[in-house]
C-alpha positions in Angstrom: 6.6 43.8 51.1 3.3 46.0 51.1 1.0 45.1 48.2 1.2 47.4 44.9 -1.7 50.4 45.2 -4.1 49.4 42.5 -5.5 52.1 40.0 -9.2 51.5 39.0 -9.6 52.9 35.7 -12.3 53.1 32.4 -11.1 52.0 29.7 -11.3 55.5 28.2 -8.9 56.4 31.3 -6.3 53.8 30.3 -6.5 54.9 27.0 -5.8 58.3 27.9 -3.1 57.5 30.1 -1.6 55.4 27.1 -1.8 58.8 24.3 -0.3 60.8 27.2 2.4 58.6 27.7 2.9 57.7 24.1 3.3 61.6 23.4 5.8 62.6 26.6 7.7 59.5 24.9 8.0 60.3 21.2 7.2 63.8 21.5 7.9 66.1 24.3 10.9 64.3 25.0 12.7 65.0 22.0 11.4 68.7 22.4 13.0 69.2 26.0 16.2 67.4 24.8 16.6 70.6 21.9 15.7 73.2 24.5 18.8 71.9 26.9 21.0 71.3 23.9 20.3 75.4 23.1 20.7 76.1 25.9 23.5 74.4 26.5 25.2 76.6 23.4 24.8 79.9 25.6 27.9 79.4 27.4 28.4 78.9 31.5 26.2 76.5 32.6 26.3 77.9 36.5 24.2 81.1 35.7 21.8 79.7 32.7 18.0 80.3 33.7 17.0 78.6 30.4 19.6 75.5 31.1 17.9 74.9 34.6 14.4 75.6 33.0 14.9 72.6 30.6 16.6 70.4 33.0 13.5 71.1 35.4 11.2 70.6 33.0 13.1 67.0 31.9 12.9 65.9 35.5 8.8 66.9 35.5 8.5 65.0 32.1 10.9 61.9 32.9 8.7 61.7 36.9 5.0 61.9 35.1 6.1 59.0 32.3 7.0 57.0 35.3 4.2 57.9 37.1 1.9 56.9 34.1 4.0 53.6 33.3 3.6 52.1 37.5 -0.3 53.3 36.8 -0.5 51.3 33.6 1.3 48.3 35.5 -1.0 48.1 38.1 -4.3 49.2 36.4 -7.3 47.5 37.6 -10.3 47.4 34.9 -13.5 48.7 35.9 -16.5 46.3 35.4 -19.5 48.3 35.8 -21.7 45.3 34.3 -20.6 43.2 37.3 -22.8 45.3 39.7 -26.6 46.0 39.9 -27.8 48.4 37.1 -29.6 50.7 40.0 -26.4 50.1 42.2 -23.4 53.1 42.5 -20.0 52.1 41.4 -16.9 52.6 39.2 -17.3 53.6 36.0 -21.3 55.2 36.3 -22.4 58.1 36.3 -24.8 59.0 39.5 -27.4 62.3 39.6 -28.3 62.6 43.5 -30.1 65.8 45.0 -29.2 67.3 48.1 -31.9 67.1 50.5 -34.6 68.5 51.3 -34.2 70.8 48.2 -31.5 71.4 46.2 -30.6 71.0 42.5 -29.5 67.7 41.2 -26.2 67.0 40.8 -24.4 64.6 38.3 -20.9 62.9 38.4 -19.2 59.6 37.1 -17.2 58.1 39.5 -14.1 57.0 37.9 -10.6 56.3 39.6 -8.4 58.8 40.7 -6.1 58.6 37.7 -8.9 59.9 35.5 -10.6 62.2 38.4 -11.3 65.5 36.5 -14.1 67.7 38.6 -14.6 69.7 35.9 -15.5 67.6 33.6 -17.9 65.8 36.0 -15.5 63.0 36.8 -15.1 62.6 40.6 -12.0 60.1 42.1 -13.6 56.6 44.0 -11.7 58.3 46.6 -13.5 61.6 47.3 -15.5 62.4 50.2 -18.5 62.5 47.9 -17.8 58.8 46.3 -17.1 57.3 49.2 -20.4 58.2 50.1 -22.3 57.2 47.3 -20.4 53.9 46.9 -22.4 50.6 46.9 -26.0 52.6 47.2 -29.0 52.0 45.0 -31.3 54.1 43.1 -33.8 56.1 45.4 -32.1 55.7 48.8 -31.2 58.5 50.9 -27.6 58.9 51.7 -25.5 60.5 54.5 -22.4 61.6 53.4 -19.9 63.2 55.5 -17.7 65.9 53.7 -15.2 68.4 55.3 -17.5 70.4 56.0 -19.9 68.3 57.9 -22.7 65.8 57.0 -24.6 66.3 53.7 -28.2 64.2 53.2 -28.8 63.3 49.5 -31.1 61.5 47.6 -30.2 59.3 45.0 -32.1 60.3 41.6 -30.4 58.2 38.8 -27.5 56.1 38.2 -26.3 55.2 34.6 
């Protein structure tokens, strides 16, 4: 049997997944069970658009809490404080420049289950991560990207 994908995660993400799941749970749940029940009151079921909107929207609601539940199972816990301080990893936050002249650019580098570009949060998976992945403060970088190879410098790491 192939081995479980892991999920690196923050703390904050696993605690986000947990609210997220708590809430599609206790809340949304209930409030997709009343929209098919009123819907359900309008009569034949074969030409209801707001029957198959709820039951849609139950199978969306009923796939993420499983989704969240195996990502919760097989959460793996970031330990930043096990690496270099001037080292890029998991869980830190990395400002590189692209060479020779470009503006400085800052992302954390969290696991994909808390990726969120525009909040600055970039998956350990991305083109860009992969790239910065395991170098140190100062070095120069060659990362390649869909688009070809970009040359950065690497400014800070927090």
């Amino acid at each position: 049997m192939a081995e479980e994908k892991k999920y690196p995660m923050t703390q904050q993400g696993k605690e986000k997944l947990e609210d997220e799941l708590e809430t599609l749970k206790t809340k949304t749940r209930a409030e997709v069970i009343e929209r098919i029940k009123i819907a359900r009151s309008f009569g034949d079921l074969s030409e209801n658009s707001e029957y198959e909107s709820a039951k849609d929207e139950q199978a969306f609601v009923e796939g993420r809490v499983s989704t969240i539940e195996h990502m919760l199972l097989n959460a793996e816990m970031i330990d930043s404080e096990a690496v270099a301080k001037d080292e890029v990893s998991l869980g830190r936050s990395v400002t590189f420049k692209e060479l020779p002249d470009e503006e400085p650019e800052t992302y954390t580098i969290v696991g994909q289950s808390e990726a969120d570009p525009t909040t600055g949060k970039i998956s350990n998976e991305s083109p860009i991560a992969v790239g910065l992945l395991g170098h140190k403060l100062n070095e120069e970088v060659t990362i390649k990207i869909p688009s070809g190879d970009m040359k950065v410098k690497i400014i800070s790491v927090d």
